[in-house]
C-alpha positions in Angstrom: 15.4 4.7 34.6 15.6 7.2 32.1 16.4 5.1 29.4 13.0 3.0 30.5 11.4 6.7 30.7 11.8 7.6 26.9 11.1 4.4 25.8 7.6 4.3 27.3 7.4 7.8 26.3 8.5 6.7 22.2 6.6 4.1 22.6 3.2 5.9 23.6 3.7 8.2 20.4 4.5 5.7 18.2 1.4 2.9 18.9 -1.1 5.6 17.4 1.0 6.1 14.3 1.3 2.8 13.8 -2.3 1.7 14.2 -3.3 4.4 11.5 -1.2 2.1 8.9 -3.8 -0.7 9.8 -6.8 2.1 8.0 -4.0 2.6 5.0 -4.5 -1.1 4.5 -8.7 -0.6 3.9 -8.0 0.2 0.4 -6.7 -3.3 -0.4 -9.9 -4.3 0.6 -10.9 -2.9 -3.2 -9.2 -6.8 -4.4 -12.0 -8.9 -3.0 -14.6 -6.2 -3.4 -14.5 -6.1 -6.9 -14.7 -9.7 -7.1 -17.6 -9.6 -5.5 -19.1 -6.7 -6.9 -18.2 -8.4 -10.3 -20.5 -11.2 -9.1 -23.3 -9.3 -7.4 -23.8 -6.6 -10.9 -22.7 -9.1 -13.8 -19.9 -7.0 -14.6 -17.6 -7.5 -17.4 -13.4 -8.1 -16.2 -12.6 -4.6 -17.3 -15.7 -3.3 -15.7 -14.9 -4.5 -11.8 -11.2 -3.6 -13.0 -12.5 0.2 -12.4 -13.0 -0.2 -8.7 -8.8 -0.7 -8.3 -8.4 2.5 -10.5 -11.2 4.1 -8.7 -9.3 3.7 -5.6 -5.8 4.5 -7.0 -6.4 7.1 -9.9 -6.8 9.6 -7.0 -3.2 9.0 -6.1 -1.8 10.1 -9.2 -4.5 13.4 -8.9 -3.8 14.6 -5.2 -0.5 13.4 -4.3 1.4 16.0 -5.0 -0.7 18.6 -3.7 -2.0 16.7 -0.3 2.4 17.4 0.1 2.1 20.8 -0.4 -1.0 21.0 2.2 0.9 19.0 4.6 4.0 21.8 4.5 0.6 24.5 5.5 -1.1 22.8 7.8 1.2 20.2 9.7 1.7 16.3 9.3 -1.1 14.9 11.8 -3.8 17.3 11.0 -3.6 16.0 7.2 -3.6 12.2 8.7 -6.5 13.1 10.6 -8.2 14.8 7.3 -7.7 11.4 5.7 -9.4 9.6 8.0 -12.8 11.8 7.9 -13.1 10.7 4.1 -12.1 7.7 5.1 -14.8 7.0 7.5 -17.7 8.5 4.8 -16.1 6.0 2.2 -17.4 3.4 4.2 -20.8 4.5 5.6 -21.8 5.3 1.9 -21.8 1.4 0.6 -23.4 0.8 4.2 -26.5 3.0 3.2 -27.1 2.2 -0.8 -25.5 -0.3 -2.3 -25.6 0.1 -6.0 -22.9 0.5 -8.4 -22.4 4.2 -8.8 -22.6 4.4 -5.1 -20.2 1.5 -4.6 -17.6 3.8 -7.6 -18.2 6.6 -5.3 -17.3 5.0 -1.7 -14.3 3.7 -3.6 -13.4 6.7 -4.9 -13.7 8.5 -1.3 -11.8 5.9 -0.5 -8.6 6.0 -2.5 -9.2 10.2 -1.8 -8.5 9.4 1.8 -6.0 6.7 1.4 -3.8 9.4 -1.2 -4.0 11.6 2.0 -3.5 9.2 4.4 -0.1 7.6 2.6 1.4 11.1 1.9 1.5 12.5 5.4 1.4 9.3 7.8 4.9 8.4 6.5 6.5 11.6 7.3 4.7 11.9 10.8 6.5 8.4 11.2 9.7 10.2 10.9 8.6 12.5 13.5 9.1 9.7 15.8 12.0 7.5 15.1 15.2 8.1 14.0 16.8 7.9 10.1 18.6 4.6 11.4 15.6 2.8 12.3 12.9 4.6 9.5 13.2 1.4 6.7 12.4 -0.8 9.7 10.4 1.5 11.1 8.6 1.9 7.7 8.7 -2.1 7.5 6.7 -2.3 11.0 3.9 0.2 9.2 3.4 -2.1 6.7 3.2 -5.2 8.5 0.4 -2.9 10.3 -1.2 -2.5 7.1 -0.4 -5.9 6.2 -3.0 -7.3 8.8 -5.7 -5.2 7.4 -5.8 -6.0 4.1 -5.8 -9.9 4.9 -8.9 -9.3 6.9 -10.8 -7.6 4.4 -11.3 -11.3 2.5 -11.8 -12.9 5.9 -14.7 -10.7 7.1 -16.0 -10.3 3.7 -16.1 -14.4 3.6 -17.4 -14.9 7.2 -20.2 -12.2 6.6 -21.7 -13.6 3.8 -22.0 -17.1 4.6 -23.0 -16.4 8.2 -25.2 -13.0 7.5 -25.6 -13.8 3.8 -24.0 -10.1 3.2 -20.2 -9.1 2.6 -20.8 -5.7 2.7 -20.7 -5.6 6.2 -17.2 -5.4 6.2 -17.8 -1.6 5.4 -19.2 -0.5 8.8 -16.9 -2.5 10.6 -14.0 -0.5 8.9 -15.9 2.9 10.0 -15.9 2.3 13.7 -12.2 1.6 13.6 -11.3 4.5 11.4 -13.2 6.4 14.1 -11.2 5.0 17.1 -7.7 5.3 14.9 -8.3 9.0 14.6 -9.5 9.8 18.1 -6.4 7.8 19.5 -4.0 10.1 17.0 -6.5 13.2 18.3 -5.4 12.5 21.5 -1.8 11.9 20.9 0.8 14.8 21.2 3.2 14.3 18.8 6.4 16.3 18.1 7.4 18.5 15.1 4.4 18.8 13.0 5.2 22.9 12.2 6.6 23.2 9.0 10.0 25.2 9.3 11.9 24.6 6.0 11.0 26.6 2.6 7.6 26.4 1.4 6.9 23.8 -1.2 5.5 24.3 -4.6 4.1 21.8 -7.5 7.3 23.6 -9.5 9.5 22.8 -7.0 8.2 19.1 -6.2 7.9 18.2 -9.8 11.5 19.5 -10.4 12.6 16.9 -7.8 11.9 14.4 -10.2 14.8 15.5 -12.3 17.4 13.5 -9.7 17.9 10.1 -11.6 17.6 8.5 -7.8 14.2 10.5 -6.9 12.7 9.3 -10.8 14.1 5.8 -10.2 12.3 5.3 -6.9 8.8 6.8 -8.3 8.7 4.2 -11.0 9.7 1.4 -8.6 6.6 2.8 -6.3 4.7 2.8 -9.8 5.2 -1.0 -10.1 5.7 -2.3 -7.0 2.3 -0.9 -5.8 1.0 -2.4 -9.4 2.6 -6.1 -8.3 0.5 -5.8 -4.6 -2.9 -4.4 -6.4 -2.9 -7.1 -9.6 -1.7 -10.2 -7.2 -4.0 -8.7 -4.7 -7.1 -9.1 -7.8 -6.3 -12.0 -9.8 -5.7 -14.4 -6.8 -9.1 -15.3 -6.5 -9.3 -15.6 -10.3 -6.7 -17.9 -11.2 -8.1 -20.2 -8.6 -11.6 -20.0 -9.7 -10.3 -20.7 -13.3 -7.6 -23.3 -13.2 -9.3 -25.3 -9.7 -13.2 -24.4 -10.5 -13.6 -22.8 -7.0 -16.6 -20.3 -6.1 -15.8 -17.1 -4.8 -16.4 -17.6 -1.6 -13.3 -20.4 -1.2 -11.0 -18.7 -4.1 -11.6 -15.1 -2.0 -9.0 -17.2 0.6 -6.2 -16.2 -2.3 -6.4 -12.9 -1.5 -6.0 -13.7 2.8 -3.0 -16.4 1.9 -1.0 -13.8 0.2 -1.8 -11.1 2.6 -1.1 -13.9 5.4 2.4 -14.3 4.2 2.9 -10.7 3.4 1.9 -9.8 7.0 5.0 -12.4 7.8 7.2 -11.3 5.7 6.7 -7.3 6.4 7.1 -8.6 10.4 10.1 -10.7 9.4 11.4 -7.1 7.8 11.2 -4.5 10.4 13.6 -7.0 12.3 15.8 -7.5 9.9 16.4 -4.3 8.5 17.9 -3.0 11.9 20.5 -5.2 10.8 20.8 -5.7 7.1 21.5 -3.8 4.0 17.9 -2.8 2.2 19.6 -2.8 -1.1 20.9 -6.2 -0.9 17.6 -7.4 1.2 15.6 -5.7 -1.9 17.5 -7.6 -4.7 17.0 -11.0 -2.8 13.5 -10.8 -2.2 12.9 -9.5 -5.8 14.8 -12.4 -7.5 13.1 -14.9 -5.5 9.3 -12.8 -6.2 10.6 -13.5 -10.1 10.9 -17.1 -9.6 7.7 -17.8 -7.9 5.6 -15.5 -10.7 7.6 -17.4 -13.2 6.3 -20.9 -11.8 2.8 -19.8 -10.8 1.7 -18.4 -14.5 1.9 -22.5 -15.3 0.6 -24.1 -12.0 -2.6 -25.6 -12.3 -3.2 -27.7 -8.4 -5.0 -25.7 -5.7 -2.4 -26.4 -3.1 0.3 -25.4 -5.1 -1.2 -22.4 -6.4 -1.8 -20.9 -2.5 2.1 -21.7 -2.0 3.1 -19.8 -4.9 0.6 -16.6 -4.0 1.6 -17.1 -0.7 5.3 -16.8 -1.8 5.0 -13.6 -3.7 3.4 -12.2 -0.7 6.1 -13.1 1.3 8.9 -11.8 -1.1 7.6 -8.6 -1.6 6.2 -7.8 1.5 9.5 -5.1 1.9 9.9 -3.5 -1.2 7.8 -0.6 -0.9 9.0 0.1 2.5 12.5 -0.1 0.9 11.9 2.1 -1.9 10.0 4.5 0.2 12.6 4.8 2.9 15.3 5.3 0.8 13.5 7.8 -1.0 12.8 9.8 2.7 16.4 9.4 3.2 17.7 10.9 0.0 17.0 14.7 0.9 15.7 15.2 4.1 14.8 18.7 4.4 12.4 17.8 1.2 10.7 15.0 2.9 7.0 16.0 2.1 7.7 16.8 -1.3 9.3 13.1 -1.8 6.2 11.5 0.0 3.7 13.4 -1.9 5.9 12.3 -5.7 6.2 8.6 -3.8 2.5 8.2 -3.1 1.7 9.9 -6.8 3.1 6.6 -7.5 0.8 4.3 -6.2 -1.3 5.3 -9.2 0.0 2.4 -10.5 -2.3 0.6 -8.9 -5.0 2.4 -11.2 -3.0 1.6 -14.6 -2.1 -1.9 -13.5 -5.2 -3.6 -13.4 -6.4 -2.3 -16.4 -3.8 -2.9 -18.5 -4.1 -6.6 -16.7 -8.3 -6.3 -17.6 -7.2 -5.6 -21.0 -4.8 -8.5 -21.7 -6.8 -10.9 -19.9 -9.6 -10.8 -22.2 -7.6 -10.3 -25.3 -5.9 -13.6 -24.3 -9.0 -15.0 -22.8 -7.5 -16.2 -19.5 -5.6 -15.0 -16.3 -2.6 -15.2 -17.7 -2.7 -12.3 -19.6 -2.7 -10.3 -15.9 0.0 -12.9 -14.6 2.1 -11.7 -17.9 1.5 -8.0 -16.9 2.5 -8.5 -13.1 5.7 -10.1 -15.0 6.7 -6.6 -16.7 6.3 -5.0 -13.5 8.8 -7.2 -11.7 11.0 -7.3 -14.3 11.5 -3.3 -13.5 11.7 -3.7 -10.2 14.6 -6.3 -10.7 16.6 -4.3 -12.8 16.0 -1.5 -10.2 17.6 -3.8 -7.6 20.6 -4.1 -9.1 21.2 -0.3 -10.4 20.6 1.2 -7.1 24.2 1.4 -6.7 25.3 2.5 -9.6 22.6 5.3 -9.7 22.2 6.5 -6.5 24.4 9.2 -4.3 25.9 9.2 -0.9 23.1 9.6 1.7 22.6 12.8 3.5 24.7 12.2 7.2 22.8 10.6 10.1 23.2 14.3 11.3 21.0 16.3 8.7 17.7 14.9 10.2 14.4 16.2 10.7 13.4 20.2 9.7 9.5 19.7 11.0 
């Protein structure tokens, strides 16, 4: 009966949580929109390549100090913050739609979605134990997972049935609405700061651990693998089958499809398995498929490979992360703030990938620069042992 008790009680914290990792998957939506913002303005490739660095430049500028905030102000009041910008990123492409305004939702955006990744994964830790937070992590991004493969689908079904895409953008503000009043309404436990205050001194110097600098450049380029697979999808197949948009767009869904499969897949596994060797498995295989993909040239084929990368990485950020957390546990908001500083990468990425594509005049340029970042990433799976230091003891858990 008790047993029952707390798990009805873990469970009725933990939904809320959860369901805010579906608004952290909004900014993937940034893939397909700048496809389509491409189309709609005439852009140039490096020009719709600003909307991704729009969205993840701001990771790179607030990371760090959205930590320190969190260590003032408590965990679920900053996830809360981060859903008031948000919900104004999206009603602002709702009421003009023109290009600087479309830069400027974006940018509000990747603001709210730097806060958002910074404090939601440490309020997860809040909730479950250190023994289930990679799968725990895992189950976030499968969340997230399912967002960002319905961006495409509701940007697809919009504009052939309402002959508008953007209508995706109100339909994201209601639910950021309902995901924050769920949280509002949610006690959850811990969210006082009680450890030493943080500083950017002290967060910066955290970097100086060859484990802590490791795992930021594997965020770096992981995060840069999701955002250029997540952009050049729809491109390759528009160039190498002669699809419009509207059918190649369906790139961006398969990955996420199998991604959402493969991050599902993950939470269940890693109650059981080791994430190191897990990481270096999926990593090697992600190589493989990359490897074959920057050659393919049939439609069908094509989906299978994108849908394969999807699937193979779907975990590796959640490993990385979670590993990270685990490291030093009584600096948990510092690691999340120099973790999510990482998903700048996302704003380098593409365009370097914008860059290379035109200088080579063709995708493969970008395929070439997703390459590079796996090829980190795979040399990151198999140092992990040799770098990293015992973990902290199940014991030393949470000081918030």
């Amino acid at each position: 009966m008790k047993i029952a008790k707390r798990f009805s009680s873990t469970t009725f914290t933990l939904l809320p949580v959860l369901f805010a990792y579906f608004i952290m998957g909004f900014c993937d939506a940034v893939g397909i929109s700048s496809n389509y913002v491409k189309q709609d303005f005439g852009l140039t490739e490096t020009q719709a390549n600003l909307l991704p660095s729009m969205v993840f430049l701001w990771f790179f500028v607030f990371s760090v100090p959205v930590g320190v905030l969190m260590n003032r102000i408590g965990r679920k009041k900053t996830v809360l913050l981060s859903m008031i910008f948000t919900f104004v990123a999206m009603l602002i492409p709702t009421l003009q739609y023109t290009f600087p305004m479309v830069l400027l939702a974006f940018a509000m955006l990747g603001i709210g979605n730097t806060i958002l990744q910074v404090s939601l994964n440490p309020l997860l830790t809040n909730v479950v134990s250190d023994d289930k937070l990679t799968s725990s992590l895992t189950a976030g991004q499968f969340v997230k997972a399912i967002s960002s493969f319905c961006a495409p689908i509701i940007a697809a079904f919009a504009t052939m049935h309402f002959g508008s895409w953007q209508l995706m953008f109100p339909i994201f503000a209601v639910i950021s609405v309902v995901s924050s009043v769920w949280l509002l309404l949610t006690p959850i436990p811990g969210n006082v700061y009680q450890g030493e205050s943080a500083s950017f001194g002290k967060t910066f110097a955290l970097l100086k651990n060859k484990s802590i600098l490791l795992f930021f450049l594997g965020i770096v380029f992981v995060v840069g693998v999701d955002v250029g697979i997540n952009t050049i999808a729809p491109k390759v197949l528009m160039e190498r089958c002669g699809l419009p948009l509207s059918e190649a767009g369906y790139g961006t869904s398969v990955y996420f499809v199998f991604r959402t499969i493969g991050a599902f897949l993950g939470a269940i596994l890693l109650i059981k398995f080791s994430p190191i060797k897990f990481f270096k498995l999926s990593i090697v295989a992600a190589v493989i498929a990359l490897g074959i993909l920057t050659f393919a040239q049939e439609e069908l084929f094509i989906y299978a490979l994108i849908g394969a990368i999807g699937f193979t990485c779907a975990n590796i950020f959640s490993i990385i992360f979670g590993e990270a957390l685990k490291k030093m546990p009584k600096h948990r908001n510092e690691i999340s703030g120099l973790m999510i500083m990482g998903v700048s990468g996302g704003a380098v990425i593409p365009l370097v990938m914008g860059a290379l594509t035109e200088k080579m005049n063709g995708q493969v340029g970008g395929l070439v620069v997703i390459g590079l970042c796996m090829v980190y990433l795979l040399g990151l799976a198999f140092q992990l042992k040799d770098h990293l230091e015992p973990l902290a003891p199940k014991g030393g858990q949470n000081q918030f």
